[in-house]
C-alpha positions in Angstrom: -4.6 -30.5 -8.3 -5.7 -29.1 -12.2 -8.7 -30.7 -13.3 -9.5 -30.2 -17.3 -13.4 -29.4 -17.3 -13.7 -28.1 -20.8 -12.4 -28.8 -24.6 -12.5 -27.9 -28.4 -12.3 -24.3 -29.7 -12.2 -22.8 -25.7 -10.5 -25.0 -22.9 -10.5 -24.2 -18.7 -9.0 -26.0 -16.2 -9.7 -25.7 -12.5 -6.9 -25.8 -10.3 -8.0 -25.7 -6.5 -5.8 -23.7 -3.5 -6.1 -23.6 0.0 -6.1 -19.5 -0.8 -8.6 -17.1 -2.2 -9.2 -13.3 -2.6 -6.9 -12.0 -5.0 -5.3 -8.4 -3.4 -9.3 -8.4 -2.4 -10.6 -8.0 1.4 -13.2 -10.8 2.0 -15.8 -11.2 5.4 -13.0 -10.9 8.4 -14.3 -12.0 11.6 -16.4 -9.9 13.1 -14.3 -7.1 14.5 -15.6 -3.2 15.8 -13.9 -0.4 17.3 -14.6 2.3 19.5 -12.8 4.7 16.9 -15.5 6.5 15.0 -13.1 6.2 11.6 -10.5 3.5 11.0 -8.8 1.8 8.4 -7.0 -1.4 7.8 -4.6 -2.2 4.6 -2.3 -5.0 3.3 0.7 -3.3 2.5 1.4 -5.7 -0.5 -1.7 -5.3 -2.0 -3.3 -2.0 -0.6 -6.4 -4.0 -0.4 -8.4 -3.3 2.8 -9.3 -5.3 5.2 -11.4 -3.5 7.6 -13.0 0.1 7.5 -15.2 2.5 9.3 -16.4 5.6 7.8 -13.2 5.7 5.9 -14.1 8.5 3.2 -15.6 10.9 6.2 -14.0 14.1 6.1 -12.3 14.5 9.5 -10.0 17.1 11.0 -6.2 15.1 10.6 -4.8 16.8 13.6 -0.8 16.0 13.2 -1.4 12.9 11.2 -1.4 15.9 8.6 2.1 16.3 9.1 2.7 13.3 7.1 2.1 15.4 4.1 4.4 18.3 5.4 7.1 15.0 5.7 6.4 13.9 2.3 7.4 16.5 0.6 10.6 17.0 2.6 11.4 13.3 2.0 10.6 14.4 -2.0 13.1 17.4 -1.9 15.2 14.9 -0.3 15.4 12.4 -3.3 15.1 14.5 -6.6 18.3 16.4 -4.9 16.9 19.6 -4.3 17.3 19.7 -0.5 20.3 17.8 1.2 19.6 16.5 5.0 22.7 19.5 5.8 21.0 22.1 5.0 19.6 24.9 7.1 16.7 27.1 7.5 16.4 29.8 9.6 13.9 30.1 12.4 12.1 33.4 11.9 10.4 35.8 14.8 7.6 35.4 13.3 7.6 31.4 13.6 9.1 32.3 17.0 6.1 34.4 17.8 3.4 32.2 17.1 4.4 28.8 19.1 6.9 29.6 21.8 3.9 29.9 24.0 1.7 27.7 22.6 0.0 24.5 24.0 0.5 22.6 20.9 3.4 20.2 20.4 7.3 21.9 19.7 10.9 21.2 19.0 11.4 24.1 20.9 13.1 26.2 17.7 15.0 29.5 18.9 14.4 32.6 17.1 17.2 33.2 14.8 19.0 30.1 14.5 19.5 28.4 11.8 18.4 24.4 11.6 19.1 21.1 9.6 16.7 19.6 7.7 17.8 16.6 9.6 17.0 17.8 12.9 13.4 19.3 11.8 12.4 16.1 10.2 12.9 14.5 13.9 11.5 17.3 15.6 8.2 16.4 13.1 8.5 12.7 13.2 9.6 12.2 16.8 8.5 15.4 18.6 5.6 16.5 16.5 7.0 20.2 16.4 4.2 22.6 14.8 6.9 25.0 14.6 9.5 22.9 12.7 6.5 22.8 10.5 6.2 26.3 9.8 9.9 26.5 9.8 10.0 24.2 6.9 6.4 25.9 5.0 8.3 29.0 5.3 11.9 28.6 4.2 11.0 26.3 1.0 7.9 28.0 0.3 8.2 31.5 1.6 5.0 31.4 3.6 2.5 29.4 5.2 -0.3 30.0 2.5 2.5 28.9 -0.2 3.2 25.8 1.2 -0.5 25.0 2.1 -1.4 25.3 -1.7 2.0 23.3 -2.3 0.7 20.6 0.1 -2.9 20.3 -1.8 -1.2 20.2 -5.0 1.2 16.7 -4.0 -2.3 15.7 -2.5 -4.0 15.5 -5.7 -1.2 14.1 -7.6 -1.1 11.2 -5.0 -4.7 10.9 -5.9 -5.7 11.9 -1.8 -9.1 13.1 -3.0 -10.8 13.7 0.1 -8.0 15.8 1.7 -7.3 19.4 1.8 -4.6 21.7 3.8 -4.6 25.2 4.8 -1.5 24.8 6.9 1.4 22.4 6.8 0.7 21.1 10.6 -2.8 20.2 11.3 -3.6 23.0 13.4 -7.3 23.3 13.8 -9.1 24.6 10.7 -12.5 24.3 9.2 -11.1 24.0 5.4 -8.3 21.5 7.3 -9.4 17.6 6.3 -8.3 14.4 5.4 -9.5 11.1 5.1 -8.3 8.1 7.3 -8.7 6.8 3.7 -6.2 8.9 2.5 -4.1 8.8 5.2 -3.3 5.4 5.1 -2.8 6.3 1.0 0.0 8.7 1.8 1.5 6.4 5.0 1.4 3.9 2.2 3.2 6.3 -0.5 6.2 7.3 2.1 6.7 3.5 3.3 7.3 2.7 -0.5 8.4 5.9 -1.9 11.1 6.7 0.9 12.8 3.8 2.5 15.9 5.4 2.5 14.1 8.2 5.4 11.6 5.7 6.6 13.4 4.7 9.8 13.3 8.1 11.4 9.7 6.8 12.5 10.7 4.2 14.4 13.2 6.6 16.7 11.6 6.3 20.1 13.6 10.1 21.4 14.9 12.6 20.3 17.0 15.7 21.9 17.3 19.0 20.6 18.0 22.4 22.2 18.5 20.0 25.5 14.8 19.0 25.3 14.6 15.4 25.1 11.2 14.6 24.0 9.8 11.0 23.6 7.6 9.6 20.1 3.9 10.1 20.6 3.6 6.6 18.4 2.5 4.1 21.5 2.5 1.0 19.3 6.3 1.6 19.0 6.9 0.8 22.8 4.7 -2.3 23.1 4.1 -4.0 19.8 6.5 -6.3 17.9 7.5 -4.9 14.4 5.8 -1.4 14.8 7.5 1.2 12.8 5.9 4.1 12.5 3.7 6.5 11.7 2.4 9.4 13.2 0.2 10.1 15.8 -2.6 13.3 16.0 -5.1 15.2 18.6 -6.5 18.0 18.9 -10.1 18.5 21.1 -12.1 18.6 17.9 -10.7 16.0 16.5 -10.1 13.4 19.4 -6.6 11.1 19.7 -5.6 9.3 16.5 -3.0 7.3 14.7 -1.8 6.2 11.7 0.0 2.9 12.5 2.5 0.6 10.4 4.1 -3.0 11.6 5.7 -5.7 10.2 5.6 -9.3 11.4 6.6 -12.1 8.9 7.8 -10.2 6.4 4.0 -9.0 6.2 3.0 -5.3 6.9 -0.3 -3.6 7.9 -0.5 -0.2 7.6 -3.8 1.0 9.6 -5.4 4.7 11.1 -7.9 5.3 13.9 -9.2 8.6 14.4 -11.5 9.9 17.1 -10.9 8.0 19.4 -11.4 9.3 23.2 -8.2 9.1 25.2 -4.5 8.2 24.8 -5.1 5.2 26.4 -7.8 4.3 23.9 -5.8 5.2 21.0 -3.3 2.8 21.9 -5.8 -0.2 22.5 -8.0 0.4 19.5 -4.6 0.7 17.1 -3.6 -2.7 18.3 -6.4 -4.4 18.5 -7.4 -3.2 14.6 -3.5 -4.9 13.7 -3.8 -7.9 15.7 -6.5 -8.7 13.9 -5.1 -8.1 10.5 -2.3 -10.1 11.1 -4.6 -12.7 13.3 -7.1 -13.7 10.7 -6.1 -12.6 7.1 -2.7 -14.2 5.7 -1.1 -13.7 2.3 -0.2 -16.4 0.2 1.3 -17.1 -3.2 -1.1 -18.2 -6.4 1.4 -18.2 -8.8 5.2 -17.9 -9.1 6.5 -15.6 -11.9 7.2 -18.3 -15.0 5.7 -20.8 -13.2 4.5 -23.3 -15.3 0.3 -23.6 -15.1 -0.9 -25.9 -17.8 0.4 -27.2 -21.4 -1.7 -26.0 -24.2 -2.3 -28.0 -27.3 -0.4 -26.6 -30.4 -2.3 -26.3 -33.9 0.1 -27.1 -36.7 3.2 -26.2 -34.2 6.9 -27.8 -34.3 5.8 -29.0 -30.9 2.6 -30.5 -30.1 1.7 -27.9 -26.3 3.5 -25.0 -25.1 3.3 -24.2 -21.4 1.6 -21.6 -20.0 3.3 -19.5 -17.6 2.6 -16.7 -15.1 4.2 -13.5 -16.2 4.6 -12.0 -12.8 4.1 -13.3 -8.9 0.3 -13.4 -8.5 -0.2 -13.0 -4.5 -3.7 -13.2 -2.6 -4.8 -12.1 0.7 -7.3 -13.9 2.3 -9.4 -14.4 6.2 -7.5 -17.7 6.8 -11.1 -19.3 7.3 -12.1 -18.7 3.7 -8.8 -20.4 1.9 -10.5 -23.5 1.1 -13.4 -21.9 -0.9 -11.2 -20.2 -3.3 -11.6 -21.6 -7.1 -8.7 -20.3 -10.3 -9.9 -21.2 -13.7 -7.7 -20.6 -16.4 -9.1 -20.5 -20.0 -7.8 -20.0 -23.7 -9.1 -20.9 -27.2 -7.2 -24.5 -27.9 -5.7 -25.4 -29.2 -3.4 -22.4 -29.7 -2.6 -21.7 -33.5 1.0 -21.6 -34.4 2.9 -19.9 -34.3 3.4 -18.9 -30.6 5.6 -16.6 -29.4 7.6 -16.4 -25.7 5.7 -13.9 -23.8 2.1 -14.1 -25.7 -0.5 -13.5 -24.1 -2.6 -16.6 -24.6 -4.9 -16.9 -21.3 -6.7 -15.6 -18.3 -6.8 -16.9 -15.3 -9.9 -16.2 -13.3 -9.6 -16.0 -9.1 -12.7 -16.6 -7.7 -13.8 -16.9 -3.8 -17.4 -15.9 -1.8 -17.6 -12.1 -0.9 -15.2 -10.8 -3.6 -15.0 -9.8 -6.9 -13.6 -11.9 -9.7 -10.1 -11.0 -10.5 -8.5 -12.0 -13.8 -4.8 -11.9 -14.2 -3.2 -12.5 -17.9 -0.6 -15.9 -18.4 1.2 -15.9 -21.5 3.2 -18.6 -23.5 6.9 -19.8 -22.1 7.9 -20.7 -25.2 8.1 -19.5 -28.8 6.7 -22.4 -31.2 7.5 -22.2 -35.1 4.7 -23.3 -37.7 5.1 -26.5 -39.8 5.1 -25.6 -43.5 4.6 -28.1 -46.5 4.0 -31.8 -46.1 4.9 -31.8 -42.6 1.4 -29.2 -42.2 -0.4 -31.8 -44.1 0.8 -34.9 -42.0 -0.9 -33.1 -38.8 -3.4 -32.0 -39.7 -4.8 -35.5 -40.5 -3.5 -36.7 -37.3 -5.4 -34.1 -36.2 -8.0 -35.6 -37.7 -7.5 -38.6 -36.8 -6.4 -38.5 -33.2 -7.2 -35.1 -32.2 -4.8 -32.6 -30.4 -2.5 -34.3 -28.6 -1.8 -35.9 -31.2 -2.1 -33.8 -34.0 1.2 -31.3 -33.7 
């Protein structure tokens, strides 16, 4: 329904939608978790939906990884690295994990190992020594690829994280945020499609070691598809989570949490709600026609006003019916008009958000009268105003 509530030199119409919250989180339902950080983000819009000391400084555990994957996935693309290629496992890599407690692929001193197979043995197994494997033989040490890893970081604009390894082994200069974390699950979901589905494998084999994905959410959710997982004793269990349902995807992390079992309830519970009680919905199609606009002294009396892109909204489904869009411009528009101009704003408004403006522009290109025929209307103008008037 459009409702015209203004005219003369500046006109609005209200049009009301069952929708509101442009890409903007609104009051959810009341919802807590036991984790003591989480996050929760609509993919499409990276708006968030719930959070809980999302900007503290926490130690990542393996969810750091996801920056040691990033960058492979980056070498990947631009061509410099080909899923083929090997690096060598040194003794020194050797040395430090083959008796450790932490998580391995269970590399062999000396051999030589795809790219391919130490992504999985990140992804899937969470190998700290394919990480080191990889720090080492594109960067040539561990400190290298550390200041390689905080460099991407603060291109991707992850300002509360920084690395001193490339695996999330415990450090006191180690941190990320769950903030950032979902930032950079976001980045490799979009950036990366191509390599996106490695997180999703639920096993994989290598040296005879067939190791199972830490992910829990993979095994008992519908549409979950990655990411990683993390713990360490300082740090507690933790997850960065993604899933897809509807063609809509929540990307969400939970750190600190107190046992695997509790990892795996809080991470479902924080997506069932997302996808429970917020919904995404479509304002505007791209060149959708919103309103005719009154032409001054045009070959033709309006031009329509169009949306230059898809304008979607995420909203708590209980909150649709309060959202109001106002869309306002001088009128009438003075010719001539051109396809594409940007002639008006529409204004989303709903309770608990921010305004949001978006731009609409003209569909059509509208010449100018010249001579008598700018004479004639302008007295109709006059006369019978506007609509009238062209």
């Amino acid at each position: 329904m459009v409702t015209r509530i203004a005219r003369g030199l500046t006109s609005a119409i209200v049009m009301a939608f069952l929708v509101c919250c442009y890409g903007a989180a609104v009051a959810a339902t009341p919802f807590e978790t036991t984790a003591r950080n989480a996050i929760l983000v609509e993919f499409e819009t990276g708006k968030v939906l719930y959070e809980k000391g999302a900007d503290d400084r926490i130690p990542p555990a393996s969810m750091s990884k996801l920056m040691t994957i990033y960058l492979v996935f980056e070498q990947l693309k631009n061509g410099s690295l080909k899923l083929s290629d090997t690096l060598p496992v040194s003794v020194d890599v050797w040395r430090k994990w083959h008796k450790s407690e932490g998580s391995l692929m269970f590399v062999r001193e000396g051999e030589r190992v795809t790219i391919q197979d130490l992504l999985q043995g990140i992804i899937v197994q969470s190998g700290n020594d394919a990480c080191d494997v990889i720090a080492e033989g594109l960067a040539g040490s561990e400190e290298n690829f550390a200041e390689w890893l905080n460099q991407k970081a603060k291109a991707l604009g992850l300002t509360g994280s920084h690395f001193m390894n490339a695996h999330g082994w415990p450090d006191p200069n180690d941190y990320m945020t769950v903030r950032d974390i979902a930032r950079l699950s976001e980045r490799i979901i979009k950036d990366f499609p191509e390599y996106y589905g490695y997180f999703a494998e639920k096993t994989y084999t290598y040296a005879g070691i067939r190791q199972n994905n830490r992910n829990p959410l993979l095994y008992t959710m519908e549409g979950a598809d990655g990411l990683k997982t993390g713990h360490t004793e300082e740090a507690g269990y933790g997850v960065a989570v993604s899933a897809v349902r509807d063609g809509r995807r929540l990307v969400a992390v939970i750190a600190g949490t107190e046992s695997i079992r509790e990892r795996a309830r809080e991470a479902e519970r924080i997506l069932a709600h997302g996808f429970r009680n917020f919904k995404t919905y479509t304002v505007f199609k791209k060149d959708q026609v919103i309103d005719n606009a009154p032409v001054w002294l045009g070959a033709k009396g309006s031009a329509p006003l169009i949306s230059p892109l898809d304008v979607r909204v995420t909203l708590e489904r209980s909150a649709r019916r309060d959202m109001k869009v106002t869309l306002s411009y001088d009128s009438p528009l003075a010719a001539p008009v051109t396809v594409n101009q940007p002639v008006a704003i529409a204004r989303i408004e709903a309770p608990g958000m921010e305004a949001v403006e978006v731009p609409v522009v003209a569909g059509a290109s509208i010449d100018a009268l010249s001579g008598f025929s700018k004479i004639g209307a302008a007295i109709k103008y006059l006369i019978w105003g506007a609509e009238n008037g062209s």
